[in-house]
C-alpha positions in Angstrom: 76.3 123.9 114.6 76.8 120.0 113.0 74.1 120.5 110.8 75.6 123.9 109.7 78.7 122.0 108.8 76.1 119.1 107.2 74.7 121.8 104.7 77.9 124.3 104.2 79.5 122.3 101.7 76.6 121.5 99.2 75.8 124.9 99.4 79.4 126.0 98.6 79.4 123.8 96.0 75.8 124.8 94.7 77.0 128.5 94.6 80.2 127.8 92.6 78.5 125.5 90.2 75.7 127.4 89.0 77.9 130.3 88.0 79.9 127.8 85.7 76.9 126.1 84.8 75.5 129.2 83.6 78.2 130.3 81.7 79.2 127.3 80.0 76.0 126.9 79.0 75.8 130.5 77.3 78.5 129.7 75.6 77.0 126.4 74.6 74.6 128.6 72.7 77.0 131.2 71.3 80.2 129.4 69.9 81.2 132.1 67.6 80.5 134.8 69.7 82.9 132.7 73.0 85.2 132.1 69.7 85.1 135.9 68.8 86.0 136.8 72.6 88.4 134.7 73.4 90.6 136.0 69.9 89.9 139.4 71.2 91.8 138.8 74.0 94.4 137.8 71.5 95.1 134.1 72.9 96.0 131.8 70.1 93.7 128.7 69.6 90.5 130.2 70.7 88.5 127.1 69.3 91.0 124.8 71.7 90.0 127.8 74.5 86.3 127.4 73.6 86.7 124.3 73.9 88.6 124.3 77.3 86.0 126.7 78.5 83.3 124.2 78.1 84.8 121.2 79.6 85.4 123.6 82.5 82.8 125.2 82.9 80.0 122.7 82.0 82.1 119.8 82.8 84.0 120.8 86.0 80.7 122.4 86.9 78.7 120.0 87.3 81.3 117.6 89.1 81.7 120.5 91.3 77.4 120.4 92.2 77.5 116.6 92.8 80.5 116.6 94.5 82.5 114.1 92.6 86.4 113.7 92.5 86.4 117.5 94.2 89.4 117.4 96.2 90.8 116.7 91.9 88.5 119.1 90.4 88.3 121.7 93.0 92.2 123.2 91.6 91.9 122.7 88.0 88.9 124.7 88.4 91.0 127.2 90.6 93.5 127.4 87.4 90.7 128.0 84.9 89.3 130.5 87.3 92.8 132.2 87.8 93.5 132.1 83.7 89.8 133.8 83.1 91.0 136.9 85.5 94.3 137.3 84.0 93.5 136.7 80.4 90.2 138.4 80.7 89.9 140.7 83.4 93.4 142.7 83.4 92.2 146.5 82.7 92.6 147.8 86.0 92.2 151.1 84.7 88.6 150.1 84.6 87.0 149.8 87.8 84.8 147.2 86.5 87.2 144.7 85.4 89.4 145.1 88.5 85.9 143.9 90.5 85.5 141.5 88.1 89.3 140.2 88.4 88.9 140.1 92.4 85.8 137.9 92.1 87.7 135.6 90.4 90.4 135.5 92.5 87.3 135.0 95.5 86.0 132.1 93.2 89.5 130.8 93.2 89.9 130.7 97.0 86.5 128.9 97.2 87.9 126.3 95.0 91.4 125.9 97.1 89.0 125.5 100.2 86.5 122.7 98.7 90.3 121.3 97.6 91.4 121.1 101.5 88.1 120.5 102.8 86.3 118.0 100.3 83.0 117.5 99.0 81.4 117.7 102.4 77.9 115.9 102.8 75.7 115.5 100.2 78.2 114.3 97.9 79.1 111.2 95.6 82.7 111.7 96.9 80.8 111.4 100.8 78.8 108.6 99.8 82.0 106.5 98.6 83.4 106.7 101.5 
């Protein structure tokens, strides 16, 4: 079971970070088309929210994988998360956006739990001590 808990954690964080990774990075390569989104949704600012989205998602991202400043990151990345589903994902009358609003939420707990629990092994935050 102690190398369960060894690998949990860096897997946790692996699985949260390459969905953020991903995206940030598809947004990375479509700026107008995020921009174009995110006004849709009728939020003022979208190039601040672009902008936002990338430090988040590419920036909190990849803290996330190497497990730096986590217990930090972990709930600003919660917010962000939180933020997407309301902003984004609030058509319940469509059964695909209420899934995608409850995945967020999911993500959201992940984040609070890396918050309580750490970086785990693995980690730069581990390896400072």
């Amino acid at each position: 079971m102690e190398k369960a808990s060894t690998y949990a954690a860096p897997v946790a964080r692996l699985f949260l970070a390459i969905l953020f990774l991903m995206a940030g990075f598809g947004k990375l390569m479509n700026p107008a088309g995020t921009i174009g989104y995110i006004s849709s949704a009728g939020l003022p600012f979208p190039e601040l929210g672009y902008a936002i989205a990338l430090a988040a998602e590419l920036g909190g991202g990849l803290l996330i994988l190497v497990g730096y400043q986590v217990r930090l990151i972990a709930p600003l990345m919660a917010i962000f998360t939180l933020a997407t589903a309301v902003f984004f994902h609030n058509n319940f009358a469509d059964q695909t956006q209420q899934i995608m609003f409850m995945k967020n939420i999911a993500i959201a707990g992940g984040f609070l739990a890396l918050m309580a629990n750490g970086a785990g092994a693995l980690s730069i935050d581990d390896r400072k001590g």
